[in-house]
C-alpha positions in Angstrom: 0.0 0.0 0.0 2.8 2.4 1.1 4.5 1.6 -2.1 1.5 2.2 -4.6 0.9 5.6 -2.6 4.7 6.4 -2.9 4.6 5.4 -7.0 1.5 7.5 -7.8 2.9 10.3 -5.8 6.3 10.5 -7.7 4.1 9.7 -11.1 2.4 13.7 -9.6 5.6 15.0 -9.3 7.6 13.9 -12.2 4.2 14.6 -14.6 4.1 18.4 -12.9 7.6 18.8 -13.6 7.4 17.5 -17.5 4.7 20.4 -17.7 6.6 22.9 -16.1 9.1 22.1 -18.6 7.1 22.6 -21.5 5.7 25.3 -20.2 9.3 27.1 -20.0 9.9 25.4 -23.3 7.1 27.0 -25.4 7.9 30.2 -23.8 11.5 30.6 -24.7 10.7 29.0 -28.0 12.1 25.1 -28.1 11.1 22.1 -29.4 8.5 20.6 -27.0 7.6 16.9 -29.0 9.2 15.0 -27.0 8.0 16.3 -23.9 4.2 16.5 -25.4 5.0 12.5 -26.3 5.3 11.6 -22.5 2.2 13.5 -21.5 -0.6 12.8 -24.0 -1.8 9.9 -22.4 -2.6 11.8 -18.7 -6.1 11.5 -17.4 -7.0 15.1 -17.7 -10.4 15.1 -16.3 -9.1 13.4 -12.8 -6.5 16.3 -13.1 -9.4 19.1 -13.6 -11.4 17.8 -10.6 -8.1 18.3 -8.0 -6.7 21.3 -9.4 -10.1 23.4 -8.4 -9.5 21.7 -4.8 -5.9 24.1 -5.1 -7.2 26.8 -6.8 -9.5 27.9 -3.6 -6.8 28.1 -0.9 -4.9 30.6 -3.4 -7.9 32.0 -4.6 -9.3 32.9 -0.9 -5.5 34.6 -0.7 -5.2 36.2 -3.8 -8.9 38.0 -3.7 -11.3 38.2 -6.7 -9.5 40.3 -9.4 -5.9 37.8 -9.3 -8.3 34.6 -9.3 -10.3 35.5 -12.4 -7.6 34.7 -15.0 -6.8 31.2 -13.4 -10.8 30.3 -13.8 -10.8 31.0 -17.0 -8.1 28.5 -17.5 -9.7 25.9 -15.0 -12.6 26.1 -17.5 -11.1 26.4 -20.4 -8.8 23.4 -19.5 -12.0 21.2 -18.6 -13.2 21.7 -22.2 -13.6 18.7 -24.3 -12.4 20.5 -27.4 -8.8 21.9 -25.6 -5.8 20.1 -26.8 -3.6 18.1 -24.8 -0.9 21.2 -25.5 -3.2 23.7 -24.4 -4.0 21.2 -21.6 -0.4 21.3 -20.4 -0.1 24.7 -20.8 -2.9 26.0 -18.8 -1.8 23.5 -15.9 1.5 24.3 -15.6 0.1 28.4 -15.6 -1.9 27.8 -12.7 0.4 25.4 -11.0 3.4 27.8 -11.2 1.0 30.6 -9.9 -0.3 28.9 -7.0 2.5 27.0 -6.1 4.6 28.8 -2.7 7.7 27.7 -5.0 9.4 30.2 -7.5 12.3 30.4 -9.3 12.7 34.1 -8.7 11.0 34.5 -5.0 9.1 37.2 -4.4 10.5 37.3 -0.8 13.1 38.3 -2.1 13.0 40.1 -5.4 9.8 41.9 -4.8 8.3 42.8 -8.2 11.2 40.8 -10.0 9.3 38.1 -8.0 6.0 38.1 -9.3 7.4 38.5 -12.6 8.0 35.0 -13.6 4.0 34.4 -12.7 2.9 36.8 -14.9 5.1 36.1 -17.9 3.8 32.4 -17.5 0.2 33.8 -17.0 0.5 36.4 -19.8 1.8 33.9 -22.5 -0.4 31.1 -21.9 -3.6 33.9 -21.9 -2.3 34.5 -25.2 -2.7 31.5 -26.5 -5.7 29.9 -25.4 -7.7 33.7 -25.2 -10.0 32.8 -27.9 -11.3 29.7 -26.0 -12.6 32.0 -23.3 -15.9 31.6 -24.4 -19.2 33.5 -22.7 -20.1 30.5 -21.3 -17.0 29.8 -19.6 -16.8 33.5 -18.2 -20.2 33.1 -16.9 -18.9 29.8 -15.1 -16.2 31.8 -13.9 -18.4 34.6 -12.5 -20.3 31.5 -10.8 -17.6 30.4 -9.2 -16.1 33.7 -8.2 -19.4 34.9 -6.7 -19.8 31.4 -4.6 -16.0 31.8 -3.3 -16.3 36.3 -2.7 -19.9 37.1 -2.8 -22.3 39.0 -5.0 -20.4 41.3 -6.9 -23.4 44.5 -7.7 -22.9 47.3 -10.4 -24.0 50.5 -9.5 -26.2 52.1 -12.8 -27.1 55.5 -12.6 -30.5 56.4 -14.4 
């Protein structure tokens, strides 16, 4: 038992790190096939349903505005029709984000910190943008107004 929980715990680790990897990849502009090839057979849906368990703990941290972006890449990552490279992509984003580990810390670089989180967030937006469909932003308002509240507009007649 303690050895099936240790194998599917390094299998977490080692396919977090692959994405990570590709993620860096695709931003600096390399080849990413091979690293593609070792992920395309990951059970994506399981991976959906626990990243929202993460997302809440950073979102309840982060407040409304900073969680917004990650949604729409929960949502957009639980579409049928996303590709296994736009899977990855949007993973690793929101891993990177939420993760307390950095490779420039905030704790100590300040802005230079945050940085690296908002390069990865800013590139991947980019790409998957156009799959941010109405429906998904009305999933994301959902979800936002469940975790913060009612958000009201004032109108003035």
């Amino acid at each position: 038992m303690l050895y099936k929980i240790k194998s599917t715990l390094k299998e977490i680790v080692m396919m977090t790190i692959i994405c990570l990897m590709i993620l860096a990849y695709w931003i600096m502009g390399k080849n990413i096939d091979s690293l593609l090839e070792r992920v395309k057979n990951i059970d994506w849906h399981t991976k959906v349903n626990n990243l929202m368990d993460k997302l809440l703990p950073y979102a309840l941290k982060a407040g409304r505005t900073a969680t917004r972006p990650l949604l729409q890449f929960y949502y957009v990552m639980a579409d049928e029709k996303t590709t296994t490279l736009d899977r990855v992509l949007i993973y690793a984003a929101i891993i990177y984000t939420i993760s307390p580990a950095s490779l420039i810390p905030s704790s100590v670089y300040r802005l230079l910190g945050i940085l690296d989180e908002g390069i990865a967030i800013v590139y991947v937006y980019n790409k998957i943008k156009d799959k941010i469909t109405p429906e998904i932003n009305s999933k994301v308002e959902r979800t936002l107004n469940e975790w913060f509240g009612v958000e009201y507009e004032f109108v003035e007649e």
